[in-house]
N, C-alpha and C positions, 0 to 999 in steps of 0.2 A: 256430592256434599260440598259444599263451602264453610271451607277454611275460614277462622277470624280468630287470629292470636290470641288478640285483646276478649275478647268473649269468653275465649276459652281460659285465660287466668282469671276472669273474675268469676266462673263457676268453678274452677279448681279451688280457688278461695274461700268460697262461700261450702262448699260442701263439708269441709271439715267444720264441727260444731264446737271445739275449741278457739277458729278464728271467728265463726259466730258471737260465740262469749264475748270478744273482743271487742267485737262492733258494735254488741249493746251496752258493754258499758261504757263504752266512747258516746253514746247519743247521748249520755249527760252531759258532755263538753270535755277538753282537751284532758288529758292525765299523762303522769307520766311511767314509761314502761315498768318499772318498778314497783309502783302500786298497783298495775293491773295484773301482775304475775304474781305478786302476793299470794289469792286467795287459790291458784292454780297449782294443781296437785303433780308439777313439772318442775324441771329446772331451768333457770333464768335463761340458757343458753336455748333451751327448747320454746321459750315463750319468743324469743330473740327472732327464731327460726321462721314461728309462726307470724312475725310482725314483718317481714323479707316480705311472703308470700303476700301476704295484704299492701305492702308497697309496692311490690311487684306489679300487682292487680288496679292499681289504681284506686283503691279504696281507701287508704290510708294514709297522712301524710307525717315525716317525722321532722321536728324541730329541735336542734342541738342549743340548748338554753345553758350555758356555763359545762357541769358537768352532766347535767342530766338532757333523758333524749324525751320528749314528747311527742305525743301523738293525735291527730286530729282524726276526725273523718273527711273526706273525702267528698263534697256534696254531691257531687259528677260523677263518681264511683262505680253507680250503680247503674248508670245509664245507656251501656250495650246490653247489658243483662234486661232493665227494663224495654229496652226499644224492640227487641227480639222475641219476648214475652207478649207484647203488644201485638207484633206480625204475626205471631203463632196463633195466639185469640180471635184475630180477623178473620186468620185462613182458615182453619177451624169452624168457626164460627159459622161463617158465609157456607161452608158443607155440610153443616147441620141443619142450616134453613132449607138449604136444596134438599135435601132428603126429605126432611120433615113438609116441604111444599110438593114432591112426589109421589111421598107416601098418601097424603091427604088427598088427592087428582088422582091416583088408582082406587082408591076407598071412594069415592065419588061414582067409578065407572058402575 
């Protein structure tokens, strides 16, 4: 099995459905951490937590604008996760036609 740091915190990321939440209210554009902990049934220091683990991840990026912290997404984020998803599809993929072109040449005989 191969090891990939980076792959592996951005499914660590992504698996929690609290840093989910995060991500989609971020696709509307930048906000700041304090209004997206708001509507979250946590305390500031637990949303705080969850915003580490998404900068961590590469997903997320934060902006120190006076006193308040902002947040972006990340556009590049997501893209060992997708590149990995893609290889998986291929491999995959390309074993299913083999079979299914096997299966079909023994139903033939």
């Amino acid at each position: 099995m191969v090891e990939d740091p980076v792959l592996d915190r951005v499914y660590a990321a992504l698996a929690d459905p609290t840093r989910r939440q995060l991500l989609e209210a971020l696709r509307v554009g930048d906000a700041r951490i304090t209004d997206l902990a708001a509507p979250l049934p946590m305390t500031f220091a637990g949303v705080s937590r969850h915003v580490g683990v998404l900068e961590a991840a590469g997903l997320v990026r934060r902006e120190v604008r006076g006193r308040e912290h902002w947040l972006s997404l990340q556009s590049d984020g997501l893209s060992p996760a997708r590149r990995w998803m893609d290889e998986q599809t291929e491999f995959w993929s390309s074993r299913a036609d083999a079979l299914s072109d096997r299966l079909r040449a023994k139903g033939k005989r």
